[in-house]
C-alpha atoms as one frame of an Amber mdcrd trajectory, in Angstrom:
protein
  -1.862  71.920  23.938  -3.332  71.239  20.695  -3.092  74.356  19.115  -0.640
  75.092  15.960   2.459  75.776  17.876   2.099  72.393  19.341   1.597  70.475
  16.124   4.461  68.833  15.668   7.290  66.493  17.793   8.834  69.266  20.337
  12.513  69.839  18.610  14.221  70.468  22.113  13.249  67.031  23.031  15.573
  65.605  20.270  18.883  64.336  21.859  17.723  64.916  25.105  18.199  61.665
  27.958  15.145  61.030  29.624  14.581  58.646  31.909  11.230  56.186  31.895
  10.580  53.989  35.191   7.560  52.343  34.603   5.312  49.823  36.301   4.598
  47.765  34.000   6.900  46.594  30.523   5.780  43.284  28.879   2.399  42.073
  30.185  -0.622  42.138  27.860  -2.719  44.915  29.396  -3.478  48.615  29.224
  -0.285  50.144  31.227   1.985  48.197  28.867   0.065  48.841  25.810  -0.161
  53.397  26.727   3.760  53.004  27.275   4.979  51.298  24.395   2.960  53.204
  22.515   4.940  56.630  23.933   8.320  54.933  24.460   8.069  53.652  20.287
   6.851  57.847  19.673   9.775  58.778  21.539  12.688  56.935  20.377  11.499
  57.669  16.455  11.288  61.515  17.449  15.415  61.216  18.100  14.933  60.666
  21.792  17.932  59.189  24.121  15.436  56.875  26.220  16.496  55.012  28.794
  13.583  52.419  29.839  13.556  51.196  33.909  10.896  48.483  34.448  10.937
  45.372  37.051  11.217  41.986  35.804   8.184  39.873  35.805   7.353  36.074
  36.492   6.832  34.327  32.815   8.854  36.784  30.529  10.093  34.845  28.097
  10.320  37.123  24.986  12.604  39.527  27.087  15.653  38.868  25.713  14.292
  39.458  22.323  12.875  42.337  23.048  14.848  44.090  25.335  16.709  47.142
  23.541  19.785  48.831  24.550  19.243  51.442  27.033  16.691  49.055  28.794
  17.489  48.362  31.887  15.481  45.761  34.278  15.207  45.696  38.065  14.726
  42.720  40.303  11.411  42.696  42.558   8.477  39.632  43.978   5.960  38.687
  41.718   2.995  39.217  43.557   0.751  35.677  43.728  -2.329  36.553  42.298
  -1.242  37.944  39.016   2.719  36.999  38.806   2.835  40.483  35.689   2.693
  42.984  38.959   6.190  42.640  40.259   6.793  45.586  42.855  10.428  46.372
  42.540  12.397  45.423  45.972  12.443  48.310  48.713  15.786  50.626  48.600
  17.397  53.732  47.262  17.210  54.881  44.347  20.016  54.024  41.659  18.685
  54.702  38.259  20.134  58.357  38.324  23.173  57.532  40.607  25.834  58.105
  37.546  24.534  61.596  37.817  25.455  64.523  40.480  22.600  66.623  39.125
  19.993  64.289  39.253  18.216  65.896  41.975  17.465  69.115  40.117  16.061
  67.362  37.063  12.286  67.688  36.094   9.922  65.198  37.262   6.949  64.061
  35.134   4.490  61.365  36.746   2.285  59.357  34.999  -0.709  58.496  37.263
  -2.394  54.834  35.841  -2.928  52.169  38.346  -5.202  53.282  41.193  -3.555
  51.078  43.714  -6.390  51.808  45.987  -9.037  50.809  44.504  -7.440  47.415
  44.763  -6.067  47.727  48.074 -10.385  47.911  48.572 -11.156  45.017  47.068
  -7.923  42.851  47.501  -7.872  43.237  51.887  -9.832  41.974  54.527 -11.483
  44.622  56.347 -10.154  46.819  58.127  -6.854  46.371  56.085  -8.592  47.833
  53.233  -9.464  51.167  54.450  -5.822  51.283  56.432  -4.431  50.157  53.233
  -6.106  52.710  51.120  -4.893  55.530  53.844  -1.477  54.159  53.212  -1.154
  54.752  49.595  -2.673  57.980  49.390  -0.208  59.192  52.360   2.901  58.116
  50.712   1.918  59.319  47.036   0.717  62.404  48.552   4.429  62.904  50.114
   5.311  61.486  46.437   3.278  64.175  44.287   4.128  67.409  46.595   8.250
  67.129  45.852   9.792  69.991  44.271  11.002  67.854  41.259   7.633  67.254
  40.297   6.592  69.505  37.531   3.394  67.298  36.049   0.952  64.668  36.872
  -0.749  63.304  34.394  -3.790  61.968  34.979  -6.458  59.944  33.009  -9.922
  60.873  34.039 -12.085  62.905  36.196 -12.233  59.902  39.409  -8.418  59.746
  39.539  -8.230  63.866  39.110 -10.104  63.647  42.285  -8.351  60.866  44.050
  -5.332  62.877  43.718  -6.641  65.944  45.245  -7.311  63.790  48.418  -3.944
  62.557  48.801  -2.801  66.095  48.362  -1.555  66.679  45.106  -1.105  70.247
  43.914  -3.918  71.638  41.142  -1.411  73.072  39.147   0.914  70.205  38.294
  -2.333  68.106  36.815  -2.973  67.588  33.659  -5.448  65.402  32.264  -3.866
  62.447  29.751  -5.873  59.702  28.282  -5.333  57.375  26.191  -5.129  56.649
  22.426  -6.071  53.830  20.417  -4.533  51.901  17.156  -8.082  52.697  14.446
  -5.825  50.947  11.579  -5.823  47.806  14.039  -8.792  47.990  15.591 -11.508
  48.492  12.959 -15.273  47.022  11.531 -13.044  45.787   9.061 -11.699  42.798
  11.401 -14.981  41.289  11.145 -14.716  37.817  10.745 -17.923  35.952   9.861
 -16.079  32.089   9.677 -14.693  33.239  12.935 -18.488  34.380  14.496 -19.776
  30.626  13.530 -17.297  29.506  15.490 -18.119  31.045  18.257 -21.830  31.018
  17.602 -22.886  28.468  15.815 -26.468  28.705  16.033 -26.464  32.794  15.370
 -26.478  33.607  18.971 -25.419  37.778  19.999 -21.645  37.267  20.666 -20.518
  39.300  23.944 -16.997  40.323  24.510 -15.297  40.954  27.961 -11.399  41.650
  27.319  -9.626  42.208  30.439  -6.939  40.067  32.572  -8.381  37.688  34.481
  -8.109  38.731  38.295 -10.390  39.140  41.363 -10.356  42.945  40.857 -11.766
  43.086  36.957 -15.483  42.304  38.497 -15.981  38.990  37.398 -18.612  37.800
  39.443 -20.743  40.497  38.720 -20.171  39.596  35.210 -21.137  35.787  35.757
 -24.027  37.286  37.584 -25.208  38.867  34.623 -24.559  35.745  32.523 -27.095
  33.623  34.452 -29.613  35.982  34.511 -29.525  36.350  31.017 -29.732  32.488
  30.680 -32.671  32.274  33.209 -34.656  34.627  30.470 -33.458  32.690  27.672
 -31.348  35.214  25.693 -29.671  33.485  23.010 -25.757  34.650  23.558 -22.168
  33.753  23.652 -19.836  35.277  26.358 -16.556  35.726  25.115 -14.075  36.626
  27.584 -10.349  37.270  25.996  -7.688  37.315  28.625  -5.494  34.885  31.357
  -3.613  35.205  34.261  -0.405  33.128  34.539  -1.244  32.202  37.523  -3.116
  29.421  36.811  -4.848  29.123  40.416  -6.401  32.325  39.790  -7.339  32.172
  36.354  -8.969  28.484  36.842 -10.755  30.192  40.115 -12.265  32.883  37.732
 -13.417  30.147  34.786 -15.535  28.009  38.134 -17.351  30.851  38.340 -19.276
  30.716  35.425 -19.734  26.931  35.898 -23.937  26.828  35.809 -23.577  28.942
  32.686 -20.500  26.996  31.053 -21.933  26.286  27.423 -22.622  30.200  26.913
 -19.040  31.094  28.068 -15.902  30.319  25.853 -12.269  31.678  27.583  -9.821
  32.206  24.729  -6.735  32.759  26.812  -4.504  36.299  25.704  -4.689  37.270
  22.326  -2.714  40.500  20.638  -2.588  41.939  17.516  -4.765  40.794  14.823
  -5.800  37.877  16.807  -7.229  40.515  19.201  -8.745  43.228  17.140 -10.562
  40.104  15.296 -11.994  39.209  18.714 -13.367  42.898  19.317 -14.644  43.256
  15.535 -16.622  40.038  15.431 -18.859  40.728  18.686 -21.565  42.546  18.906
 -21.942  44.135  22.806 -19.056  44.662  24.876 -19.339  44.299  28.326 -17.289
  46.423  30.988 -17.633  45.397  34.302 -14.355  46.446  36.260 -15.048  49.369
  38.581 -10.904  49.586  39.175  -9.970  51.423  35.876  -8.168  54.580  35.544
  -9.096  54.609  32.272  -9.714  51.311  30.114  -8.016  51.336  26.689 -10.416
  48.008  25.854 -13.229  50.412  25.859 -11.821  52.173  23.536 -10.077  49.501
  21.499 -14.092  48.294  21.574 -15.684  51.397  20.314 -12.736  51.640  17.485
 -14.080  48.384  16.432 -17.118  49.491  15.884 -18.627  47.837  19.179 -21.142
  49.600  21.499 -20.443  49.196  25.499 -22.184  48.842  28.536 -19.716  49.793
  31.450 -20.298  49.922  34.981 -20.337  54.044  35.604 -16.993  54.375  37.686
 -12.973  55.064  37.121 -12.181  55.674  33.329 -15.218  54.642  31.549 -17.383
  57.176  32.574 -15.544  59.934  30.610 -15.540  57.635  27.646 -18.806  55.889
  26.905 -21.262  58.746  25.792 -24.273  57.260  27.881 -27.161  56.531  25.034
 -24.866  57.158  22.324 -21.943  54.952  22.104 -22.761  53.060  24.882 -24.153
  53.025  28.122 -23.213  53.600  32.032 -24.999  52.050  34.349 -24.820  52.383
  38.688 -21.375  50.550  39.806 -23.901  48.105  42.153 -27.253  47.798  39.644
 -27.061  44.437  38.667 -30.941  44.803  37.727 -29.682  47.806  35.079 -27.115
  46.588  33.740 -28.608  42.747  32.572 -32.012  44.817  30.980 -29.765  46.960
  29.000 -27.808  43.960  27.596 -30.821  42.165  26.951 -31.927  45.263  25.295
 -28.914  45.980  22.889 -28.452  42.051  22.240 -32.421  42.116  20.968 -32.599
  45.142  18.835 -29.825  45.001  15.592 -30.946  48.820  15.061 -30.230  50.143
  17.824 -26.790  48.482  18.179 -26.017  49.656  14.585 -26.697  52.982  15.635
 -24.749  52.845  18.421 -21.477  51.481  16.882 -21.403  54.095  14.028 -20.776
  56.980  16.813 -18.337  54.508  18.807 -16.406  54.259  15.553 -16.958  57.944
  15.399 -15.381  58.895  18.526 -12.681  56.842  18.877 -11.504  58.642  15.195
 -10.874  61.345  17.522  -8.764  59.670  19.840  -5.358  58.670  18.100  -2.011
  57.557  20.158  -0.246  59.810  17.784  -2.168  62.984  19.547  -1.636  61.983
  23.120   2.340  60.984  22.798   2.933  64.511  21.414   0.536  66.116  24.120
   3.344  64.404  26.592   5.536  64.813  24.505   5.251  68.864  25.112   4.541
  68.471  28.665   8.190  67.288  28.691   9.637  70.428  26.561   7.988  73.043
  29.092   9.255  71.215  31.766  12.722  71.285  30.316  12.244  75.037  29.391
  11.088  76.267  32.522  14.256  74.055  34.256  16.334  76.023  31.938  14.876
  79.666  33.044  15.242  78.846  36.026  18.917  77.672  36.058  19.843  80.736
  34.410  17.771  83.182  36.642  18.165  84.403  40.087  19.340  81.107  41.787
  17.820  80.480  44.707  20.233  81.007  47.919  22.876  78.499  49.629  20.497
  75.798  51.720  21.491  76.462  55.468  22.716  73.292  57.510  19.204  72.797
  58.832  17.381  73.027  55.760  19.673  69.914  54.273  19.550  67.910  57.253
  15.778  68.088  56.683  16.323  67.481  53.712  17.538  64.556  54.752  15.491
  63.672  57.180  12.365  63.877  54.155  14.479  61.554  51.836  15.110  58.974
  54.799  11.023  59.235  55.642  10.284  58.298  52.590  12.213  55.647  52.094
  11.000  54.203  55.691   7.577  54.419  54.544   8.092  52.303  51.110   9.775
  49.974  53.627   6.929  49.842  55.893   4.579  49.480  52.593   6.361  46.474
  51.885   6.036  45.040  55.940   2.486  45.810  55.992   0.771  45.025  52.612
   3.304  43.232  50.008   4.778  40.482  51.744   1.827  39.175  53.521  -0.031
  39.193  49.416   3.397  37.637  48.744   3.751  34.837  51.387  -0.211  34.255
  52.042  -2.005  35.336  48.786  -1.980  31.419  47.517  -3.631  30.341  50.251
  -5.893  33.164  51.018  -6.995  33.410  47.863  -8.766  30.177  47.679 -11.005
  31.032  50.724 -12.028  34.443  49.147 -13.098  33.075  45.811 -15.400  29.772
  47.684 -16.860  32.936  49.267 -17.806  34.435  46.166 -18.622  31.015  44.363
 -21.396  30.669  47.455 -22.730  34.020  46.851 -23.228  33.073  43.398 -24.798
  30.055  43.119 -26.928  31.012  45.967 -28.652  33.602  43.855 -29.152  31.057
  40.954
């Protein structure tokens, strides 16, 4: 895909409508972030877009950012983090102005791992029914004929998706690129570290949004140990939720270690890469990622990570290099080797000249044209195809199956909404506060 043929923007792709549905379109987080970044490649590469999101709870620069040939669908913001708005059950109706829609290439974009949330999220045994439940319907999902490509972004998901059934030969690995003109050493801010640390302490960053599933209690157990052994540091943790229950739930927990901890809410831009530049250790501790852009924003900034070793992470972090992976569950591990980096300047010098290094390698500008090609050869092979031997006249039996498969599907998003969103939508407030005393008990019980 990278070779010499493939060097430039795909010229069959200019003109061309293409459709993108996506998730997520306006939140501050990864998802967002990976498809701006191709819908902006795109649209400058002559491109006739047309962008399908859901709307979501506390947009308020939509309307002066929405485009022409943007196009926003009403859904139920779900409690705990009002930016995941599932879009409202039905049929579909982005494509119904076209007859032909049916036939036209599909290219799927695998980046929230629903299940690993559906894990942590429901009560047992919900979890393990809900985790069943996903991988059955995107397995129906990922085997349709129209499907020509999954992309995926890292070797966990790669294997997620063979579970739930997903054909070998429509996968193709995408990560993710990162902004190095943004996100550089050069951001350092010294005014900006005396801020924060005022009496020289080693300034750790955590940038993630702040929900039950990003592994914030194991980070606030990591934070008191390393004030029990008297490590001189600052915790920086850049991110909200706007759900304020939740995100005031998530600040409690780090109550006994509250004068090491400062919150800084969202931050973008320069704000943002200022934040990344001017710490010293970043610390990784969501085990939910299907890949995690902050690592990389991180190691771009010249700032070595310590990651818990699951999802998207582990194909980043070179372990002893730029970084290092440690067991999902070794608390133990993971505080020593903070305590180690934070201690020894040489090390962590060493270790964020081949972050820097790597994420060089790594520009948004190489993975938008490796979609971007995916996209031609899907188009080209459509093509052949229509202009081959066409395949014979579907029988009466074969349609009604046909269908049958269509009105399946649609029963089982239905059910999906029955069974797991509306009791997150009309119960997560008020079950949410019982799960996080839980975790609050846990924690100060191992003070």
């Amino acid at each position: 895909m990278d070779s010499d043929s493939h060097a430039n923007f795909p010229s069959i792709l200019k003109g061309k409508k293409i459709l993108l549905a996506t998730e997520s379109w306006g939140p501050v987080n990864g998802v967002s972030r990976t498809t701006r970044s191709l819908v902006e490649y795109l649209r400058d590469n002559g491109v006739d877009l047309i962008l399908v999101a859901p709307d979501f709870k506390g947009d308020t620069a939509k309307q002066s950012t929405q485009v022409s040939g943007e196009r926003r669908l009403p859904g139920c913001a779900l409690p705990y983090n009002p930016d995941l708005t599932p879009r409202f059950p039905g049929l579909p109706n982005a494509a119904a102005d076209s007859p032909t829609a049916l036939p036209t290439p599909v290219l799927l974009n695998f980046q929230t791992d629903l299940s690993a949330y559906s894990e942590i999220m429901l009560p047992a045994p919900l979890d393990r029914f809900g985790v069943w439940l996903l991988a059955t319907v995107q397995g129906f999902l990922f085997r349709t004929s129209a499907v020509r490509t999954i992309f995926y972004p890292c070797s966990a998901i790669r294997g997620y998706l063979e579970g739930a059934g997903a054909p070998a030969d429509r996968m193709v690995k995408l990560g993710r690129g990162v902004d190095t003109t943004l996100f550089t050493p050069d951001q350092r801010d010294a005014s900006f570290r005396r801020e924060i640390a005022p009496n020289g302490e080693v300034i750790l960053l955590c940038v993630c949004r702040i929900a039950p599933e990003k592994g914030f209690e194991f980070l606030a157990q990591v934070a008191m140990r390393l004030s029990s052994e008297k490590v001189p540091f600052k915790l920086l943790i850049v991110g909200g939720n706007r759900n304020p229950v939740v995100e005031s739930r998530v600040q409690r927990l780090f109550d006994p270690v509250r004068r090491h901890v400062e919150f800084t809410g969202f931050l973008t831009g320069a704000a943002l890469a200022r934040a990344y530049a001017s710490a010293d250790l970043f610390l990784h501790c969501s085990v939910t990622e299907t890949f995690g852009l902050v690592v990389l924003e991180a190691m771009a900034s010249g700032i070595p990570v310590i990651a818990r070793d699951q999802g998207g992470p582990s194909d980043i972090i070179l372990h002893g290099k730029t970084g290092y992976l440690v067991p999902p569950n070794d608390l133990e591990q993971f505080t020593s080797l903070t305590r180690q980096v934070a201690r020894d300047t040489e090390l962590r010098s060493s270790l964020s000249v081949a972050a820097r290094q790597f994420a060089d390698d790594t520009t948004w500008e190489k993975i938008n044209r490796r979609a971007a090609w995916q996209m031609a050869d899907a188009l080209v092979q459509t093509d052949q195809e229509a202009h081959g031997s066409r395949p014979p006249r579907p029988t009466v039996l074969a349609s009604a199956m046909e269908q049958f498969r269509l009105i399946f599907a649609v029963a089982i998003v239905y059910g999906m909404w029955l069974i797991a969103v509306v009791p997150l939508i009309v119960h997560g407030n008020r079950l949410l506060p019982r799960a996080w005393m839980a975790v609050r008990r846990q924690l100060v019980a191992r003070i």
